[in-house]
C-alpha positions in Angstrom: 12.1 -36.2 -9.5 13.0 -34.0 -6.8 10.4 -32.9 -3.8 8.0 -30.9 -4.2 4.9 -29.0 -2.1 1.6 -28.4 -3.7 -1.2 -26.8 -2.0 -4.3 -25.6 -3.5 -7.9 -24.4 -1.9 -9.8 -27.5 -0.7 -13.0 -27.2 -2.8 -13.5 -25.5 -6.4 -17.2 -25.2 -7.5 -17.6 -23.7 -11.1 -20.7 -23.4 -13.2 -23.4 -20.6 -15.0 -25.4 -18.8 -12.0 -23.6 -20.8 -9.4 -23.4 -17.6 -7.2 -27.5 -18.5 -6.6 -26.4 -21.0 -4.5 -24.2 -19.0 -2.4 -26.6 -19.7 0.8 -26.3 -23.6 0.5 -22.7 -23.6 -0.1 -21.8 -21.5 2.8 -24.3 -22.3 5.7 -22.2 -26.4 6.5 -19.2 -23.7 6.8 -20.1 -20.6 8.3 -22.9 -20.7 11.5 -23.8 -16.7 12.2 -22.8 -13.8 10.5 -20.8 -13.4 7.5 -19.0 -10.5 6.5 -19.0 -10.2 2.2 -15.4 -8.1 1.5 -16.0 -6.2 -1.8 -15.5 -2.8 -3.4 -17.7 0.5 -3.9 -18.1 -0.6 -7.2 -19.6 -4.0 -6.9 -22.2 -2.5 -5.2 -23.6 -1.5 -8.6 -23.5 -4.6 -10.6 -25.9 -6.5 -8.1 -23.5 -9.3 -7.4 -23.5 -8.0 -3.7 -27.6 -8.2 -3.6 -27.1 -11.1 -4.9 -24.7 -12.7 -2.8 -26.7 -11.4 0.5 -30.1 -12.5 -0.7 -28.7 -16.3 -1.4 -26.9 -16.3 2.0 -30.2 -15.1 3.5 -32.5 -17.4 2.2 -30.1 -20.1 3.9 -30.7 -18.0 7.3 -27.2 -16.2 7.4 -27.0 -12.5 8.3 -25.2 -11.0 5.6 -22.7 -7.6 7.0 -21.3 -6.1 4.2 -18.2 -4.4 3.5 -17.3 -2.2 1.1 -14.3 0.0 1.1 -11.4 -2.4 -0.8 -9.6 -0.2 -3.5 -7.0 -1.1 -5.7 -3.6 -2.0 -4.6 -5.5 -1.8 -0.5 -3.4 -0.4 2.0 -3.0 -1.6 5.3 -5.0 0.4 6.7 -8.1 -1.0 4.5 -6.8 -4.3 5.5 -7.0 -3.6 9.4 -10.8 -2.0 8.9 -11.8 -5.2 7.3 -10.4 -7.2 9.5 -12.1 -4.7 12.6 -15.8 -5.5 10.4 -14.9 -9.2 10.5 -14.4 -9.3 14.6 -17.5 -11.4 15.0 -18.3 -12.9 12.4 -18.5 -17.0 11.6 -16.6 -16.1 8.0 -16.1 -13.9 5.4 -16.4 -14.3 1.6 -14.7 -12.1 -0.5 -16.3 -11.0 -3.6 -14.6 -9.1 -6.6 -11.2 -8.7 -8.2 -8.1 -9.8 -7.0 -7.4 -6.9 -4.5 -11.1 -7.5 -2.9 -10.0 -11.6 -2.3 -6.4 -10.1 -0.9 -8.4 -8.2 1.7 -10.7 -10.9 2.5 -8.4 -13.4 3.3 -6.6 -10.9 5.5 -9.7 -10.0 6.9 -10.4 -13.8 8.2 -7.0 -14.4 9.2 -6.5 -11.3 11.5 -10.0 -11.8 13.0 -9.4 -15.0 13.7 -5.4 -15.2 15.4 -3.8 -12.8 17.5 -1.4 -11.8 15.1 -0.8 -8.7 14.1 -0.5 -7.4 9.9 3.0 -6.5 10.7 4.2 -10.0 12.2 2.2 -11.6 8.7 4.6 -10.2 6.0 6.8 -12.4 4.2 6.4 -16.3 3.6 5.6 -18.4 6.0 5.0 -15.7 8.7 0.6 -16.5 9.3 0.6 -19.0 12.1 -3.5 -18.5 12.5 -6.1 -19.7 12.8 -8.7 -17.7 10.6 -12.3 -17.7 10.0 -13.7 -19.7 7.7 -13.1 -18.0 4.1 -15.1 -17.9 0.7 -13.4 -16.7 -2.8 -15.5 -15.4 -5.7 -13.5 -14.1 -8.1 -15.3 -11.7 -10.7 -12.4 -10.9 -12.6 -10.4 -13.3 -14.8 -7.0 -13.0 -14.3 -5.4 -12.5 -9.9 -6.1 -16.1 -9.4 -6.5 -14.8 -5.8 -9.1 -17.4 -5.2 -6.6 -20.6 -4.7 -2.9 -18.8 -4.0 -1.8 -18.6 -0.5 -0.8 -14.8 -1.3 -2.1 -11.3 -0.5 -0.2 -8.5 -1.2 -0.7 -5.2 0.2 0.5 -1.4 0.1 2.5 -0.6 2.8 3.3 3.7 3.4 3.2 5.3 0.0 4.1 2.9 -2.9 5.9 -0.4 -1.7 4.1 -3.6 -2.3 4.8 -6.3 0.4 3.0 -9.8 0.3 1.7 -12.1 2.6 2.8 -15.4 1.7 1.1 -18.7 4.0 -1.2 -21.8 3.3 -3.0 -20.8 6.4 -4.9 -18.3 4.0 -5.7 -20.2 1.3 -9.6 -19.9 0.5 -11.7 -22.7 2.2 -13.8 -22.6 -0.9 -13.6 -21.0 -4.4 -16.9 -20.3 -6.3 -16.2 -19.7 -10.3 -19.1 -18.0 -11.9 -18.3 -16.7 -15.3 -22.1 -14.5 -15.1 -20.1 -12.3 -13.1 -17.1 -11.4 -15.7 -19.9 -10.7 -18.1 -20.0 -7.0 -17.1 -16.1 -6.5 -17.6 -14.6 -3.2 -19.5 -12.6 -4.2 -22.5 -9.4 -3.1 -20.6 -9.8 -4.8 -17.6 -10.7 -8.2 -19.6 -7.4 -7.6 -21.4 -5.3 -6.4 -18.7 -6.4 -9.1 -15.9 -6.0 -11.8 -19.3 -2.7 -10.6 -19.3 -1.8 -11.1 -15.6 -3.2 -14.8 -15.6 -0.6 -15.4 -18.7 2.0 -14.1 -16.7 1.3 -16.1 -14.1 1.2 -19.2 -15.7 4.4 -18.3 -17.7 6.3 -17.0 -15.1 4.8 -20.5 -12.7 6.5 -22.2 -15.6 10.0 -20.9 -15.8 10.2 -20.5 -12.2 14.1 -20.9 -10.9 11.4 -22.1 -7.4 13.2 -25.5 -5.9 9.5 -25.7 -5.4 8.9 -25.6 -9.7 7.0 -29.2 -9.8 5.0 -30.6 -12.5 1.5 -30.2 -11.3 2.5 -26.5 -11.6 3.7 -27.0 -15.0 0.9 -28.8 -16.3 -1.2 -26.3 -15.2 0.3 -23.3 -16.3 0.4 -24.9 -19.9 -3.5 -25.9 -19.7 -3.7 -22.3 -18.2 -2.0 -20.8 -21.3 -3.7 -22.9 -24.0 -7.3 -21.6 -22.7 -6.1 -17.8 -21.8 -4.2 -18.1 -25.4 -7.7 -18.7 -27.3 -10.1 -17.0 -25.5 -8.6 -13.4 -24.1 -9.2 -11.5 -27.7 -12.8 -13.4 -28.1 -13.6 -12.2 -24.7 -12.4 -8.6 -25.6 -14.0 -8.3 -28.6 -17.4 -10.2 -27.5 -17.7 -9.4 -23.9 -21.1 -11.5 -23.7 -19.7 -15.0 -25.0 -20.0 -17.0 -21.9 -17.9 -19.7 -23.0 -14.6 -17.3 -24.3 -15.6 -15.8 -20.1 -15.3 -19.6 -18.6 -12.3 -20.3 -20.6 -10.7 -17.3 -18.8 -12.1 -18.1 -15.3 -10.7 -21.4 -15.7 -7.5 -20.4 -17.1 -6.9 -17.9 -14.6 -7.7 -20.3 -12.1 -5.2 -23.0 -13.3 -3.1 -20.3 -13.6 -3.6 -19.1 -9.9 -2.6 -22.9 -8.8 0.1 -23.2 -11.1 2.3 -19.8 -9.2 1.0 -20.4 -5.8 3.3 -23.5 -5.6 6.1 -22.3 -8.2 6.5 -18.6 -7.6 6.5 -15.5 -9.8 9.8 -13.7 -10.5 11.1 -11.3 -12.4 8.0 -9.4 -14.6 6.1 -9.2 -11.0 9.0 -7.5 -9.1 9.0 -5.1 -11.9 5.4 -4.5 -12.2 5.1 -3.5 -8.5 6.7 -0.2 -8.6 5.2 1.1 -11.9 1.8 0.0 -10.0 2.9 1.9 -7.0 4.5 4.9 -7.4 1.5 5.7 -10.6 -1.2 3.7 -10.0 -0.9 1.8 -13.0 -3.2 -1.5 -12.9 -1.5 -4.1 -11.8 -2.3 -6.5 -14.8 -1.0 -3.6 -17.3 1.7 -3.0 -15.3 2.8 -6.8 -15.8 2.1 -6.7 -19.6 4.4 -3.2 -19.9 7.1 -5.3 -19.0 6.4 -8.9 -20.1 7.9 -9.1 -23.4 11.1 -7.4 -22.3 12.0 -9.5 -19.1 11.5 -12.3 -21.4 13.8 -11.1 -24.2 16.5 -10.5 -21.0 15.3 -14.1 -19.5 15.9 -16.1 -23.4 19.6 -15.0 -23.3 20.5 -17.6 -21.1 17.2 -19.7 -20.5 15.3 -19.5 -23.7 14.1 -23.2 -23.3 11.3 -23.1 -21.1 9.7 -20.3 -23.3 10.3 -22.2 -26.1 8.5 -25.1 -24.7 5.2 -23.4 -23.7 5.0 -21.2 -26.7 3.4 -22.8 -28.8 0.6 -23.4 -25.9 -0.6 -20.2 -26.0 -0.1 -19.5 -30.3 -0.4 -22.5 -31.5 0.5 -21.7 -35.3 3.9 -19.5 -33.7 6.9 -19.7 -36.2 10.4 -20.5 -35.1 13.2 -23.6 -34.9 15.6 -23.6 -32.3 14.5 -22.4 -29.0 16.7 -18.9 -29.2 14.1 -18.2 -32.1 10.9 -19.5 -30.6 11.6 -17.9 -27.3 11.9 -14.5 -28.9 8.9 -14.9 -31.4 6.8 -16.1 -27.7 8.0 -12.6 -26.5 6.7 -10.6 -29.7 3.4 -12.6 -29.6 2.6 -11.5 -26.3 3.3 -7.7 -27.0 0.9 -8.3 -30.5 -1.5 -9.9 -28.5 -1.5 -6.9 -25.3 -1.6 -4.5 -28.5 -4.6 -6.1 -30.5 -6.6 -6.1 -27.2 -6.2 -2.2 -26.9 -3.1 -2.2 -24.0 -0.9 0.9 -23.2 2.1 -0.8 -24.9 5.0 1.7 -23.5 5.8 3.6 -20.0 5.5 6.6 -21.1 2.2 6.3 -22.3 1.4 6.1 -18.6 3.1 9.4 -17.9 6.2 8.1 -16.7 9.5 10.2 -17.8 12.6 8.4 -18.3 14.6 10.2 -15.6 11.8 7.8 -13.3 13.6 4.9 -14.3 16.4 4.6 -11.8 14.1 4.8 -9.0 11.6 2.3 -10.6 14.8 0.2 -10.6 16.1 0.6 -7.2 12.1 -0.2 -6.0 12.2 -3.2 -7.9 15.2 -4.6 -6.4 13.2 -4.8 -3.1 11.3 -7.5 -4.2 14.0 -9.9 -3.1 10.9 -12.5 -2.5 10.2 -12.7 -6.6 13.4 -11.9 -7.8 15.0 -15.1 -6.5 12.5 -17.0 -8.6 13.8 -15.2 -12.1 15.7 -17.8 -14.4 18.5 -14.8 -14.7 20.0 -12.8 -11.9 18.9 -9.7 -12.1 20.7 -7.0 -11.1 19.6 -3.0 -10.5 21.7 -2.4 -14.0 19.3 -5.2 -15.5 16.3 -3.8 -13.9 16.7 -0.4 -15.3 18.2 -1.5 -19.3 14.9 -3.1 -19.1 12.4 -0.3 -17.9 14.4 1.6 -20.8 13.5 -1.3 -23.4 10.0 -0.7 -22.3 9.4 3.1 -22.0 
């Protein structure tokens, strides 16, 4: 067995209405104010009355900010962290963009180093403020990966890649899933398949077999419970099979990184706003039909994880029956299934492709070199 580096966020606490105890969870942590990191739409659901009422009955002020979109640019990032100068920690409450900003948020209030000196891996020297995840979304993982990727000038994606910001604590309730859209359950279950897969296959020196345990565990649980969730948004145990499988997920890609379905997915999510779990599921199945040419056996082994009654013998076959399952199973749960569907026109390809091969940081991790050729034969397989 070679080396290998895992790191994870230091405490998980899951459970039914474990968002109540908010308050008691964060007052040994964080001593004066506390700055929640959410989006204009939280603000609706409760979660953020909630969240500020528990942390108040435990005698913490509760500042509240509100202004995360999707895909945040940096200049989101900097007002967070400007709302955060102060404060004794931040908890970041929502989907996987709202986590991204919070843990930002706690690292630039907390260091003297600017976003710009952050980008890359490895670049966050710290410290930060102390830092709280609550995930209400199944599928980022956001809540134990030392990653948070932002949108720098008009449409490139660049990440921040360091332990120093992994989450002190994640809080898992699956209450607050409950609420999700169809489309969003599907498209962030999706994601959290991705990143297990992808965790799984990685070409990472750093591809270990925590990570690999995980991302099966992650794939059995996403496997049976994403179209129960879709189709029965209030069955709480389908919603904590999800939570927990994006989770696992989440650990499983932090320490063996995501390749070549990511550095595709970031342009389509940049230049057209495209979610980014749909944006991953566009393109799944057909970077894994270019991957199976010369690596089909890591598919092949985890296939049967996620579709458990999957046909196929030799691992060419099972590898490329995995791929068609995934695009059946992104189709039965009411996904955009081709490019153009999203209003991209083919003569948008070549630049898709030239974006992607800026992601130099995934694209290392793909089990196939990929060149900008690749990149663009395979936005044509999916538009």
């Amino acid at each position: 067995m070679t080396g290998f580096i895992f790191n994870t966020t230091a405490s998980l606490r899951m459970g039914v209405g474990i968002l109540e105890d908010l308050g008691q969870i964060a007052a040994p942590l964080m001593s004066g104010p506390v700055l929640v990191v959410t989006d204009p739409g939280m603000l609706t659901t409760g979660f953020v009355e909630r969240a500020t009422r528990a942390l108040a009955a435990a005698g913490l002020e509760a500042r509240v900010f509100a202004k995360v979109q999707a895909d945040p640019p940096e200049e989101v990032v900097l007002e967070a962290a400007t709302a955060a100068t102060g404060c004794a920690g931040v908890i970041g409450l929502g989907g996987g963009s709202s986590l991204d900003v919070a843990k930002l948020a706690a690292l630039l209030a907390g260091s003297d180093q600017p976003l710009s000196a952050l980008y890359g891996i490895g670049n966050a020297r710290g410290p930060r403020l102390p830092l709280i995840a609550i995930p209400t979304t199944a599928g980022t993982g956001s809540e134990v990966t030392p990653i948070s990727i932002v949108t720098t000038g008009a449409s490139e994606k660049m990440g921040v890649v360091s332990p120093v910001i992994l989450p002190d604590i994640a809080l898992l309730d699956p209450e607050l899933t409950l609420g999700l859209p169809a489309h969003v359950t599907a498209a962030t279950g999706i994601d959290a398949m991705v990143h297990a897969i992808e965790a799984y296959a990685s070409a990472s020196a750093n591809n270990n077999p925590i990570s690999r345990t995980l991302a099966r565990e992650a794939l059995r649980l996403m496997g049976g419970a994403i179209e129960r969730a879709v189709q029965q948004p209030d069955d709480i145990e389908a919603r904590s099979d999800m939570l927990l499988g994006s989770l696992l997920a989440g650990q499983a890609f932090a320490n063996s990184p995501v390749a070549a379905v990511h550095a595709l997915a970031y342009p389509i999510g940049g230049h057209y706003k495209v979610p980014h779990g749909l944006s991953n599921a566009l393109v799944l199945p057909h970077v894994l039909r270019f991957n199976a040419v010369t690596a089909p056996g890591p598919y092949a082994e985890i296939a049967r994880d996620a579709f458990p009654d999957l046909p196929g013998g030799g691992a060419q076959e099972l590898a490329a029956n995995f791929a068609g399952a995934l695009a059946d199973l992104s189709r039965r749960c009411g996904l955009q299934q081709t490019l153009r569907e999203m209003g991209i026109t083919r003569d948008a390809l070549p630049m898709l492709a030239r974006d992607a091969m800026n992601q130099t940081r995934l694209l290392v991790n793909n089990p196939r070199p990929v060149t900008q050729a690749d990149a663009q034969a395979i936005y044509e397989a999916a538009f």
